[in-house]
N, C-alpha and C positions, 0 to 999 in steps of 0.2 A: 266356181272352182272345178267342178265336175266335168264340164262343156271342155275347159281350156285341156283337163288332164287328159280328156278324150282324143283333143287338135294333139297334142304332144305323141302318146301312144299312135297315132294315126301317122305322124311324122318317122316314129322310127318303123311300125312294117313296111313304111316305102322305101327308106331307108336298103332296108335287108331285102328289099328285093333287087336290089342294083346292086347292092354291096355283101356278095353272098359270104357266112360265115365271120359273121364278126360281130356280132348279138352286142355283147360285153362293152367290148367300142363305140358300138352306137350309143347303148343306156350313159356310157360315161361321156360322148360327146354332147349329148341332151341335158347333163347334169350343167356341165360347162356353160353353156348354152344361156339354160337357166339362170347362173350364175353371173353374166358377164364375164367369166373368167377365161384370159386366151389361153388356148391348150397347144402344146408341142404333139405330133401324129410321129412315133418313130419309127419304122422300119425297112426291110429291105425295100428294093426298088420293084414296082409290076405286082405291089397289096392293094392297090386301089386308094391310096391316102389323099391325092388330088380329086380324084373324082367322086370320095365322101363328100368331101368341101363345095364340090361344084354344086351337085345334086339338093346338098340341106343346103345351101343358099336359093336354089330357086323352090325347094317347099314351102320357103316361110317368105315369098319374092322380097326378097333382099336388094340391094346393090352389091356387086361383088366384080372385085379385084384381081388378079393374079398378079405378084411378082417373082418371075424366075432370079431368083438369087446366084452370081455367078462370081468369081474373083473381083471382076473390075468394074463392080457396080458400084455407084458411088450412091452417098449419105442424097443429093439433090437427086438422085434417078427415083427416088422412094419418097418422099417430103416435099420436093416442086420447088422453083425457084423464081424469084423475080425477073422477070424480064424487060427492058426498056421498052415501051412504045413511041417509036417516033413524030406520030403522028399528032398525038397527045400530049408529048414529050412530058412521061410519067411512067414507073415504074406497074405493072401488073405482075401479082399472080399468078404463077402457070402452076395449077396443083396435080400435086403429083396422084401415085396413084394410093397412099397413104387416106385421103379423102372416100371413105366409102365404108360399107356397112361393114361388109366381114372381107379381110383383107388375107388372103392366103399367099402370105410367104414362105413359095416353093423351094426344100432345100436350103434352108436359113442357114444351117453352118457350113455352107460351102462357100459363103461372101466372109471379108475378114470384119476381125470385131469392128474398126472403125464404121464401117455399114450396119454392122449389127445392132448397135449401140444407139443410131439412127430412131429406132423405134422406141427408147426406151422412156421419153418423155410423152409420146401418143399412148403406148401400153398403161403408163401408171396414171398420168392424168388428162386423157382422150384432149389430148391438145396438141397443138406443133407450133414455136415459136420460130419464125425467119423474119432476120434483120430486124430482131428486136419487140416486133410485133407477132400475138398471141391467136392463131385463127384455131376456132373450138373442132371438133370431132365429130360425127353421127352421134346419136344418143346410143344406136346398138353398134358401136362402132366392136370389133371382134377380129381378132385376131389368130389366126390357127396358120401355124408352120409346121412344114413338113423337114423331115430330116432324116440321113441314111445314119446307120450306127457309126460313131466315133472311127471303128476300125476299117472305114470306109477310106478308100486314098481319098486328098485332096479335100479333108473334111476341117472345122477349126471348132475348137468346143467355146462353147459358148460362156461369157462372163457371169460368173454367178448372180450379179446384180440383174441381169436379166434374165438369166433361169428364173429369179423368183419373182418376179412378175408373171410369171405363168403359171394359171390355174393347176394345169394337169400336163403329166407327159403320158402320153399312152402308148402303148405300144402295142403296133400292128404288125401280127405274127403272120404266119402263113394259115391259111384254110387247113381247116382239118378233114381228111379224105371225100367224107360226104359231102360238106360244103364246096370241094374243091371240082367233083365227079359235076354237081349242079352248074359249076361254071362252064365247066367243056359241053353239057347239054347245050346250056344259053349259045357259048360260042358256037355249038352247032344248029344251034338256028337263026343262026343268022346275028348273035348281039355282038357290038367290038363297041369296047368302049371311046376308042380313039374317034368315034365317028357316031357316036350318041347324042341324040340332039334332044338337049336338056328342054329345047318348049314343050315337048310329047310330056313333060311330068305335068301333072295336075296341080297347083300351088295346094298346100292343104291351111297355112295358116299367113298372118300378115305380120311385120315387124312390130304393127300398136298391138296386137296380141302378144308377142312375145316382150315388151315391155311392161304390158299389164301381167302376164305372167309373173313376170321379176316382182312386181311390186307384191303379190299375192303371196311368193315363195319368203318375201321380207316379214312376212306375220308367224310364219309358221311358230308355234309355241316351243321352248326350247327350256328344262326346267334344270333348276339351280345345278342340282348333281350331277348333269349330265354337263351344264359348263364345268363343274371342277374336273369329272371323267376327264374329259379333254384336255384343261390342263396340265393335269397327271403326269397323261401321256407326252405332252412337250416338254413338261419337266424333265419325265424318263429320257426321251432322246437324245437332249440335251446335254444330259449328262455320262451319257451310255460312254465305256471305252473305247467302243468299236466307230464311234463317230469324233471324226475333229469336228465337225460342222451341223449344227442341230436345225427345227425348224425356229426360223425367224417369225416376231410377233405378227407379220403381215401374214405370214402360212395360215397362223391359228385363226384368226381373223376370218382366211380365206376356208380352211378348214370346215368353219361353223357357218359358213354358206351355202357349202357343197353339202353337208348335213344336209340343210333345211331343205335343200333342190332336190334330193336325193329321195327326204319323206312323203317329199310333195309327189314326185313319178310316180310314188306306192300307195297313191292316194290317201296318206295321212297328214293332218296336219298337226302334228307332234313326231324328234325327234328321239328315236332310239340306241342305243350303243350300239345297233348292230348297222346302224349308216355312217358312226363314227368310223368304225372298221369297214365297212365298203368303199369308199371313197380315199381310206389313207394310202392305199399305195400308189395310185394316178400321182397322188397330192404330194407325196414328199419323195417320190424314187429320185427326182433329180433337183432337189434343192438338200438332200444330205449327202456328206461324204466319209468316207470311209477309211480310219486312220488305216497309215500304213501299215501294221499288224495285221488287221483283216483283212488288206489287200492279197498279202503273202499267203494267209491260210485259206483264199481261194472264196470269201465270203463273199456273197452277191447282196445287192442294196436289198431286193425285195425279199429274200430271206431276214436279214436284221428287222426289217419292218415288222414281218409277222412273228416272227422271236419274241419282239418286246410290245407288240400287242397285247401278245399273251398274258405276258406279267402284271401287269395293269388290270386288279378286279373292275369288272364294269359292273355300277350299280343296278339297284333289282328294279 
């Protein structure tokens, strides 16, 4: 356990040295990570959310994807499609680019839902069925989408059926002054990301580690009260006025995964109330919504979240 937590911790300083000023981001993409859980990266355009993806794909030397998501990409440009062989006179295979470890679909709500939707049977059970027939997924198969904010032109918000298949939305702000001063250094010696060649990273871990990880973070102990804590808290939300839309039992589920991944970073293997509270607002900012009343009185998601945290005694 100690060796693996070590490869982890070692994953994200490399991390933050490519990806200056985003600490928080990385511990929560490592969570994810841990988890199987696909995470949404949201923010403005020129935060580095592409080249997070690129870089923790070859620490852990992965397989990895890109797809630029645009209007007129269609559901077979993502999933692959049969194609005739004449030669053979027999139908093959052409897989798409859906086939691979961690699949980074760039800018996901800028294709419409009909493409969006595409993913939604590899996301929940790492499979894609064409013409009937069932071809399985990577075992780390992962999925991390990037996406500009709603108020973005030319953007389509995503179906809630597929928001909650995803682990986490995080959001990736701007640097804050000293992280940002550090990046104008690098640019001034010479770094551009446009033109970084990812073999100069040193791999630090491998995909059967990061598997075995997974299985390791499935033991962590997890004691009675702190499942009911939890449930509690989905109750409260659930029922809260300020939401028409609560977490679904797949969130809690997902919830109490991110816990254990989250204890395991902090080299415990027991969760605490206060990983319940670290992890909920990645976890539910965008699979809750917010009735119209609260929209009007200007309330934000991740305000209601830490609201009714609050309320919620967490056991001793």
């Amino acid at each position: 356990m100690t060796e693996l937590n070590e490869d982890f911790s070692r994953i994200g300083q490399a991390l933050s040295q490519v990806v200056v000023g985003q600490s928080t981001l990385i511990q929560q993409l490592l969570v994810a990570l841990l988890c199987g859980g696909h995470t949404i990266l949201e923010g403005p355009p020129g935060t580095g959310k592409t080249l997070i993806a690129k870089v923790l794909s070859q620490l852990i030397q992965s397989d990895f994807r890109r797809i630029q998501l645009t209007p007129d990409i269609l559901p077979a440009d993502i999933l692959g499609t049969n194609i005739f062989d004449l030669n053979n006179r027999s139908f093959n295979l052409k897989k798409g680019p859906v086939f691979t470890q961690i699949l980074l679909a760039d800018e996901i709500n800028r294709t419409p839902p009909k493409t969006q939707s595409a993913l939604l049977e590899a996301m929940e059970e790492q499979q894609v069925t064409l013409d009937g027939k069932r071809w399985p997924l990577p075992d780390l198969f992962w999925v991390i989408a990037t996406q500009n904010s709603l108020e973005f032109e030319g953007t389509y918000p995503l179906p809630e059926a597929q928001l909650d298949r995803f682990l986490f939305k995080l959001i990736v702000d701007y640097p804050n002054p000293t992280a940002e001063k550090q990046m104008l250094l690098n640019a001034q010696a010479g770094f551009e990301a446009k033109q970084f060649d990812l073999d100069q990273i040193e791999p630090i871990a491998t995909v059967e580690q990061i598997l075995q990880a997974r299985q390791v973070v499935k033991s962590i102990n997890v004691q009675e009260k702190l499942l009911d804590y939890l449930l509690n808290i989905v109750q409260t939300f659930r029922q809260h006025a300020d939401l028409t839309l609560g977490p679904s039992p797949r969130s809690a589920v997902s919830w109490l995964r991110a816990c254990k991944a989250h204890a395991w970073l902090a080299n415990r293997d027991y969760v605490t109330p206060d990983d319940v509270k670290a992890v909920a607002r990645p976890l539910l900012r965008h699979r809750l919504i917010l009735s119209p009343e609260a929209q009007l009185d200007g309330l934000k998601i991740d305000q209601v979240i830490s609201s009714l945290l609050e309320q919620v005694p967490a056991p001793r």
